[in-house]
C-alpha positions in Angstrom: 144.5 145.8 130.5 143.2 142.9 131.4 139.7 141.6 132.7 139.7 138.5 135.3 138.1 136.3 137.9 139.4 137.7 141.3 141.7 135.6 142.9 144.2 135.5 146.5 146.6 136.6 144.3 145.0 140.3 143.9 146.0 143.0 146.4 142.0 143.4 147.3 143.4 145.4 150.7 145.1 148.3 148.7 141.7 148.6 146.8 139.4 151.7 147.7 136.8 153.4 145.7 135.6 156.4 147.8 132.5 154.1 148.6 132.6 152.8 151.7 130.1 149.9 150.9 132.0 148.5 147.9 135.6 149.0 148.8 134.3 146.7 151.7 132.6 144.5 149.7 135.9 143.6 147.9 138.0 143.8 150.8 135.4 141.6 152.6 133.0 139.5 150.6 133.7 139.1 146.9 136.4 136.2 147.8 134.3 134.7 150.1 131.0 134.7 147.8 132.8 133.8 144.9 134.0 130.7 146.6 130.6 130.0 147.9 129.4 130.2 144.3 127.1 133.0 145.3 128.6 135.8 142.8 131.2 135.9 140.3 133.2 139.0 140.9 135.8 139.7 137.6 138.8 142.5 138.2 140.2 144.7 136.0 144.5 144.9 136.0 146.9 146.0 134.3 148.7 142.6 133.7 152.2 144.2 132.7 152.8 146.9 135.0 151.1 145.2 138.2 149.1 142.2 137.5 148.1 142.1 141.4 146.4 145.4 141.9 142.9 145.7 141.4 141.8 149.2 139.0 138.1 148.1 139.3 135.7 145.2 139.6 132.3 144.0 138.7 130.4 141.4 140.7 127.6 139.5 138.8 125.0 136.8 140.3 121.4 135.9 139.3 118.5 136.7 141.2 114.8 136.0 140.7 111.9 139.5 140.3 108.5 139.6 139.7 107.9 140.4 135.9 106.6 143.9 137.3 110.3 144.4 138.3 111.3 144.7 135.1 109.8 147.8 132.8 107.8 147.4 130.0 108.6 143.2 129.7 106.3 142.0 127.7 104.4 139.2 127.4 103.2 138.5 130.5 104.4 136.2 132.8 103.2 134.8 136.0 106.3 133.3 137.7 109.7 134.5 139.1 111.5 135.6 135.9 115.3 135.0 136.0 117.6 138.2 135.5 121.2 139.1 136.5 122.3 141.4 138.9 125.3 143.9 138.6 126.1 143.9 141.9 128.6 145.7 142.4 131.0 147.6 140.7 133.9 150.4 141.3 137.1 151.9 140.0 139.7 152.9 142.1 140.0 156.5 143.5 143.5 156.2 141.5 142.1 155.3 138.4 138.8 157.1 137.9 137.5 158.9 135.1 139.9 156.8 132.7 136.7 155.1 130.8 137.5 151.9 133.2 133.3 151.9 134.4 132.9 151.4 130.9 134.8 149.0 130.1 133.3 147.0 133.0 130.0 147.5 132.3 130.5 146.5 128.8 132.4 143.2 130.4 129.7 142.8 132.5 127.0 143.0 129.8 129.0 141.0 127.5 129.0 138.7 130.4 125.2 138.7 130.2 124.7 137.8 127.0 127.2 134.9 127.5 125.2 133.4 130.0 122.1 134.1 128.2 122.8 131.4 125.7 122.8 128.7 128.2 120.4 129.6 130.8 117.4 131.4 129.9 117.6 135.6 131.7 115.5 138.6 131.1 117.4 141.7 131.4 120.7 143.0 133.5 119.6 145.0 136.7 121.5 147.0 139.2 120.8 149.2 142.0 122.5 152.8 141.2 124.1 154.0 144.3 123.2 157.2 143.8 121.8 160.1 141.5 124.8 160.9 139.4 125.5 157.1 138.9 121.6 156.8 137.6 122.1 159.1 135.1 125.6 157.4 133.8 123.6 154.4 133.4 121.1 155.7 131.8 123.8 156.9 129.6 124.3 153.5 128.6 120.5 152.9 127.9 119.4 151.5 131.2 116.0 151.7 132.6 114.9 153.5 135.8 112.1 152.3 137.5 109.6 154.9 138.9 110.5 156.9 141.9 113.7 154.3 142.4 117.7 153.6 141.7 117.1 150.5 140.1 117.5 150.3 136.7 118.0 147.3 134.0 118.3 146.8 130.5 116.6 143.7 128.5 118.8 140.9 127.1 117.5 141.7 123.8 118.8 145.1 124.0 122.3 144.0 125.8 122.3 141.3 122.6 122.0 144.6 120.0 125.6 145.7 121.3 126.9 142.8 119.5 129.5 142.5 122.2 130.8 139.0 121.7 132.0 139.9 118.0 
């Protein structure tokens, strides 16, 4: 298996999720964005078997909240406060429940902490598309905020994963 920057050469077409949303996003967007250098969207493949068809994906950018946006960040700050967004991220119907999410979102936090050492981010956030998906991020020590489906996790605590070895 093998994690990389989504390219013409993958088969996005073949791709499908069960979500409507973000199997179009990838058919759709992800190319486009990326070249655009509005997102970064990395695919997951099995380089030996088919090195063109996509098991999952994960699309990260960086946005600016309000330090209120981000639970329990402390101290206080009164400016937009720089964090990046999971954007998107799915496995293929064919290839759920293998422990591919996981290995995304670790990618993608790993990611995280990557780019934290050259520009200066708060915390990973994401918008859970739904109930089931909250609680599997919570799972992985993510924060809900009130009454909502988006979540996020500090840098310092993405950093205590010691992801990059």
């Amino acid at each position: 298996m093998q994690i990389e920057p989504l390219s013409r050469e993958h088969n996005r077409k073949q791709f499908d999720c069960g979500d409507p949303e973000v199997t179009r996003f990838l058919h759709e967007k992800a190319l486009q964005d990326q070249q655009r250098d509005l997102s970064r969207t990395m695919v997951l493949v099995d380089e030996i078997v088919s090195p063109t068809t996509i098991l999952g994906y994960h699309t990260l950018l960086m946005i600016q909240v309000r330090q209120e946006e981000i639970p329990n960040d402390r101290p206080r700050i009164n400016r937009g406060i720089p964090v990046i967004l999971l954007g998107q991220i799915g496995i293929d119907l064919k290839f759920q429940k293998r422990g591919f999410g996981d290995l995304l979102l670790m990618d993608a936090q790993a990611r995280t902490v990557e780019i934290s050492a050259k520009v200066g981010i708060r915390a990973l956030m994401l918008d859970a598309r739904n109930e089931q998906l909250a609680k599997w991020y919570e799972s992985h020590d993510f924060v809900r905020f009130p009454k909502s489906l988006r979540m996020s996790k500090s840098i310092n605590a993405i950093r205590q994963l010691n992801l990059l070895g």
